[in-house]
N, C-alpha and C positions, 0 to 999 in steps of 0.2 A: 616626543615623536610617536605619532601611532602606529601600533604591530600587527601583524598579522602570524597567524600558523597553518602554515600549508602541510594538511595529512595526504601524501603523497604513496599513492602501491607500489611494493614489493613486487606484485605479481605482473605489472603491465600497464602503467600508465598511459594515454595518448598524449603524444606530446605537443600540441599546438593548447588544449585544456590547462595545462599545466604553467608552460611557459612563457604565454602570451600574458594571465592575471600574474605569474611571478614577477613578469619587465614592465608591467605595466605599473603595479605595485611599488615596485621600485624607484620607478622616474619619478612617481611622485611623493617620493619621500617615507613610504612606509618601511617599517625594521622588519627583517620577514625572517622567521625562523623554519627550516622543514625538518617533518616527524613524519616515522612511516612504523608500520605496528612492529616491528622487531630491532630498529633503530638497523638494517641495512640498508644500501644504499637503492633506493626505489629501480624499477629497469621499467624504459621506456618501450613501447610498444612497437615492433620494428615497424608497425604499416604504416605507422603517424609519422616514418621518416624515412616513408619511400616516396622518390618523386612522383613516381607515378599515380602513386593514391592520393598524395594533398600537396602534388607541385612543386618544382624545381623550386620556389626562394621558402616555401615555408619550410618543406624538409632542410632548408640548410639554413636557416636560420634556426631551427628549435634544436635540431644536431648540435649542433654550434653549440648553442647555451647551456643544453642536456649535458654535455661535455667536459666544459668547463667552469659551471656554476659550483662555487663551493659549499652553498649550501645544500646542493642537494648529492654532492659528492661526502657528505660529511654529517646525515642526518641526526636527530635525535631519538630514541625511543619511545615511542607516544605513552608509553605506563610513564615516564619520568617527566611528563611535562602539565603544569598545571594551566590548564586552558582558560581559563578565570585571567589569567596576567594578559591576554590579547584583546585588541579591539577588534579582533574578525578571524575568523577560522574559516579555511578555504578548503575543501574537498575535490581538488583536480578529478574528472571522470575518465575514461577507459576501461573496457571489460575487466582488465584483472580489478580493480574494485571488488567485484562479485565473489572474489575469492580471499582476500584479506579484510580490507578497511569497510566497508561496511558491514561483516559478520563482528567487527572489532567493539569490545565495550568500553574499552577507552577511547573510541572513536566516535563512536554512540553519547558516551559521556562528554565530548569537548561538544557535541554537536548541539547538545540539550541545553548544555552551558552557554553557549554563543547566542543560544535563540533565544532563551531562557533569563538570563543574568544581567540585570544592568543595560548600558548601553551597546553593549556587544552585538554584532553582527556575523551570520555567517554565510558563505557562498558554495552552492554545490553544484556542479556541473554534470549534466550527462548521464553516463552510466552510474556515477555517485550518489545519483541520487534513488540509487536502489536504499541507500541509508534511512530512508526517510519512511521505509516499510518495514524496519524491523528498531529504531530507537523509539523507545516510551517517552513520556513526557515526566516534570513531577509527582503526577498525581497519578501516574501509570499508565493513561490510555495512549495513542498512537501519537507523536507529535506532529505529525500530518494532517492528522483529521479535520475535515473542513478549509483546510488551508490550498489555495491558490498556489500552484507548482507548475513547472515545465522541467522536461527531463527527455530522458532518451525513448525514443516511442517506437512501441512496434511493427509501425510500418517500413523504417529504418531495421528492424533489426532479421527481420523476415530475408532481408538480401544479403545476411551475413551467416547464420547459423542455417544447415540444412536440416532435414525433415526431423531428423534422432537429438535437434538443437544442440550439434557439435558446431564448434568452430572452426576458422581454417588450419587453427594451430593442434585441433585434433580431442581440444577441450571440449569436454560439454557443461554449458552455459546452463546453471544451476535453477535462474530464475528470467525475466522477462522484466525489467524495472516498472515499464508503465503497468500491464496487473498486479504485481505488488502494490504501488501505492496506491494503486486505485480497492484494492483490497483493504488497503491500511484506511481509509475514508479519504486520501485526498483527490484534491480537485484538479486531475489531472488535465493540461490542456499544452500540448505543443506547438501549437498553431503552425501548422504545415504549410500554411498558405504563405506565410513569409519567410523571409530569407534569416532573419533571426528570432530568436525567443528567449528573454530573459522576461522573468516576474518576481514580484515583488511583493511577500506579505508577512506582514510585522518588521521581524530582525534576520527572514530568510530573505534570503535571495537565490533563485535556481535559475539554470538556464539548460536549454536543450542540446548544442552538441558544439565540434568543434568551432562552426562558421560564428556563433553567439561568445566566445571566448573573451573579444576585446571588448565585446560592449559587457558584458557580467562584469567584467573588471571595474569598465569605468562605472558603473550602475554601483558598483558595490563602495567605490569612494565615492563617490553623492551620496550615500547612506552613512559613512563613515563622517561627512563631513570634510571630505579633504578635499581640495582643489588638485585638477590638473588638467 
């Protein structure tokens, strides 16, 4: 049976990122474990499950699962999990990212591993993919560089953080993902012009934000090799 490891925030997950690659994951058969840097139980980001912000059936559908999924009611601690044993490691995006999991170097380290390692693949969504600006590679340089990415862009993020780049919840948002990785050398590209953005190079796979969620998923068993 192929696995996956979903590194999911403590600090604020979105939950349509999250949720949609975990069910999708699952209908088609993948074993899916979640790990979050402290092994508590991730918290979902209240705006990813207000109607108002992403719509009457998605907030109650991701509510719903966020809920009562046992895996992610019952995580692992990412130091205790060797990432080497998955066929893909999944990096769910949401601001709080910027404050746990991508500052994480066991996070950094499953992420080098998935790209890096064999046949393994990994999928980073959105604001997770601020990761991709501060993990090295083997040989030390940026694992980014040169490589083909989509992520959270700051045209999108300009209408969330105001002038002092606080957020609405009072936080100030540490970094801007698109100039990080475009600092780290990669090839950043969101493609605004359409309604979705996943890309694909090597054994990553990124995609740009929530509305990209199902297709990353599916993009990412095509890579996997699984059918659904």
């Amino acid at each position: 049976m192929p696995s996956a490891l979903f590194v999911v925030s403590e600090e604020g997950y979105w939950g349509e990122e999250c949720i949609e690659p975990l069910t999708t994951l699952s209908d088609a058969g993948v074993d899916i474990e979640v790990a979050t840097p402290s092994g508590r139980e991730p918290v979902i980001d209240e705006r990813s499950i207000d109607p108002e912000e992403v719509g009457e059936e998605t907030a109650e559908h991701v509510r719903e699962v966020a809920e009562s999924d046992e895996r992610l009611a019952d995580p692992t601690p990412l130091a205790q999990v060797d990432p080497g044993g998955y066929d893909a490691v999944v990096f769910p995006g949401g601001h709080g990212t910027a404050w746990d999991v991508n500052q994480d170097r066991h996070a950094r380290a499953a992420l080098r591993t998935a790209v890096e390692a064999g046949d393994s693949k990994a999928l980073v969504v959105c604001h997770a993919a601020g990761i991709l600006a501060f993990t090295r590679d083997s040989d030390g340089g940026f694992l980014v560089e040169g490589r083909d990415v989509t992520g959270f862009p700051n045209a999108w993020e300009e209408g969330i953080v105001d002038e002092n780049d606080t957020m609405p919840d009072g936080r100030k948002l540490p970094y801007w993902v698109e100039d990080e990785v475009r600092a780290a050398g990669g090839n950043f590209d969101p493609d605004l012009g359409d309604d979705t953005s996943v890309t694909v190079d090597g054994d990553l796979v990124t995609a740009r934000g929530p509305p990209s969620s199902h297709a990353a998923a599916v993009t990412l068993l095509a890579e996997m090799g699984v059918e659904y």
